[in-house]
C-alpha positions, 0 to 999 in steps of 0.5 A: 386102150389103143384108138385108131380111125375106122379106116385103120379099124377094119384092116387091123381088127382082123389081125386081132382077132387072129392074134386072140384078141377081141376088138370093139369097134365105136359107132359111126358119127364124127369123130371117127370110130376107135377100137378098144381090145380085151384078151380073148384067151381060152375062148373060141378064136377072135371071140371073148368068153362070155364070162366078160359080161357086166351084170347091173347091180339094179336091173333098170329098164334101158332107156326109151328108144326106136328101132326098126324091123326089116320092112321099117316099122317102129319097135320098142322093147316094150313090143316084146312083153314076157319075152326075154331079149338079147340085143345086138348092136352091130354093123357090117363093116365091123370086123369083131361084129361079124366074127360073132354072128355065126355064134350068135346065130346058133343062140338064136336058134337054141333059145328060140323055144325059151321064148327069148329072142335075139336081135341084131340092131345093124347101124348099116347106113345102107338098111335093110338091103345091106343086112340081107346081102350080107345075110346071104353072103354069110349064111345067116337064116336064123335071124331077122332084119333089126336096124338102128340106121342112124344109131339112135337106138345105141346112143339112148342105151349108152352104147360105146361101141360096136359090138355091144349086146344088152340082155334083157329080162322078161320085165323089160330090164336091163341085167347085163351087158357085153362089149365085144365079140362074145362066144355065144353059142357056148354051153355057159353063154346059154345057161346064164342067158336063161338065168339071166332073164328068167323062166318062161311063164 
């Protein structure tokens, strides 16, 4: 596993991806970030078939933790009882993180009518107008504002870095979690999604 600072991050994540390679880059607090790679071969470019997933033995509930919406009011995974969640942790100064939001967004989109939904918690210290800039730079309609601003949210689910993506189930339990940029709009990635967190009632 190869560590770097987050400087050496951003203009090398890049190349990785190019090179097929998928990187995770850790979250912002002192010391610096460090990237950790995986092979990403036989999947989309820059993005790791969603088969890299770690499913729990015993889904839990994640631990109890705050995030906010795009207009900042709190909200907790219990704010979202029978729903299946995908929870997204990212930031946009993450390389891997924004190669994914594109597949990311076409989950969103065809899962919406399955009543599970897809949020990506930004750790942008910049807030919600950084999200909606980079929204608009990068064509994303199809999801909303969710932030994480100091990180709390990452820290309490043991997150080690960015991105790291906990699915849900319509109990409010953790059953798998995927680190790194995943191929999410794939046929695969939509049918364990659903069989992840179960049929809707």
């Amino acid at each position: 596993m190869k560590v770097t600072t987050r400087r050496v991050v951003i203009a090398g994540a890049a190349a990785a991806a190019a090179g097929g390679t998928l990187a995770a880059a850790a979250l912002w607090r002192k010391p610096p970030p460090a990237v950790f790679t995986q092979s990403a071969a036989g999947s989309a470019p820059g993005l790791a078939p969603f088969s890299t997933f770690v499913p729990r033995e015993t889904p839990a509930p994640p631990a109890p933790a705050i995030f906010f919406n795009g207009e900042g009011v709190e909200r907790r995974i219990t704010d979202f009882p029978r729903q299946g969640l995908v929870l997204n942790l990212w930031a946009t100064w993450c390389v891997p993180c924004v190669a994914e939001m594109p597949a990311l967004q076409a989950m969103a989109r065809a899962l919406a009518d399955d009543k599970i939904a897809v949020l990506p918690l930004s750790s942008d210290r910049g807030g919600a107008p950084t999200v909606r800039k980079f929204y608009e730079q990068h064509d994303i309609s199809a999801l909303g504002v969710w932030l994480d601003p100091k990180g709390e949210a990452a820290r309490a689910w043991g997150a080690r870095g960015l991105p790291t993506t906990l699915i849900v189930d319509r109990h409010g339990r953790e059953v798998a979690r995927l680190e790194g940029a995943i191929d999410w709009a794939s046929a695969d990635a939509l049918a364990r999604i659903r069989t992840l967190v179960g049929p809707a009632s």
